[in-house]
Structure formats: C-alpha cells, structure tokens
N, C-alpha and C positions, 0 to 999 in steps of 0.2 A: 391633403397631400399625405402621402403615406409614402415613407423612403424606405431603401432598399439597406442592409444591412450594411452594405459595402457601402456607406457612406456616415456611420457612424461615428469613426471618428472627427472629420469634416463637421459632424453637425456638434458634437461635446468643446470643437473649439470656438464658437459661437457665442458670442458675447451679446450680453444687453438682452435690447428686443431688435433683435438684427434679423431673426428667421433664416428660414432655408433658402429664402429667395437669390444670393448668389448663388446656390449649390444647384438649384434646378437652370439657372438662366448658364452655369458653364454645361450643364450634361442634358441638354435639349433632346439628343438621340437617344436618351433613357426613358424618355417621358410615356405614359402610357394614359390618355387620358376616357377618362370613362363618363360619362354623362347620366346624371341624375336626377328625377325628380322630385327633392326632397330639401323645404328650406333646414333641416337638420341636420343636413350632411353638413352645411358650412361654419363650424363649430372649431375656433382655434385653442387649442390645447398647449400648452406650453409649459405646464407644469402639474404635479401630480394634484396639486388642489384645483386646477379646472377640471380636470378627468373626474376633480372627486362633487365638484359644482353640478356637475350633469346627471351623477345621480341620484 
C-alpha cells in the first residue's frame, strides 16, 4: 500500500502496530488497486530499519 500524501497526518497519529487499515477501509473511493506478480511486492515496512532489512 502506498498512500497518498493527503493522508499523512492520519497516518503520524497511528499508534502501536495499528497500520493504515482504518484509513484505507474509511477512503474505499481512493483506492487504486494494481495487481502484481511478484512475491516481493508484499513486504511491510513500518519503520526506517525494515526499509533498511531489505537492503
């Protein structure tokens, strides 16, 4: 999932390991979904030491 900037704030008040999953399930009409085939697309990143895991 990749968000859109206009929802930045929404995501910095997110606590725990809560994820974005309200924020995508209230903005359904935002959704742009693309289909991949690639098992490393599905890679949760959540903070700057998973981004830094992967490389």
């Amino acid at each position: 999932v990749i968000f859109s900037i206009k929802y930045k704030s929404a995501l910095l008040k997110l606590t725990g390991d809560v994820g974005g999953r309200g924020i995508i399930e209230k903005h359904r009409d935002d959704i742009l979904e693309i289909p991949v085939d690639s098992k490393d697309i599905n890679v949760d990143i959540d903070a700057l030491s998973d981004y830094q895991r992967l490389n």
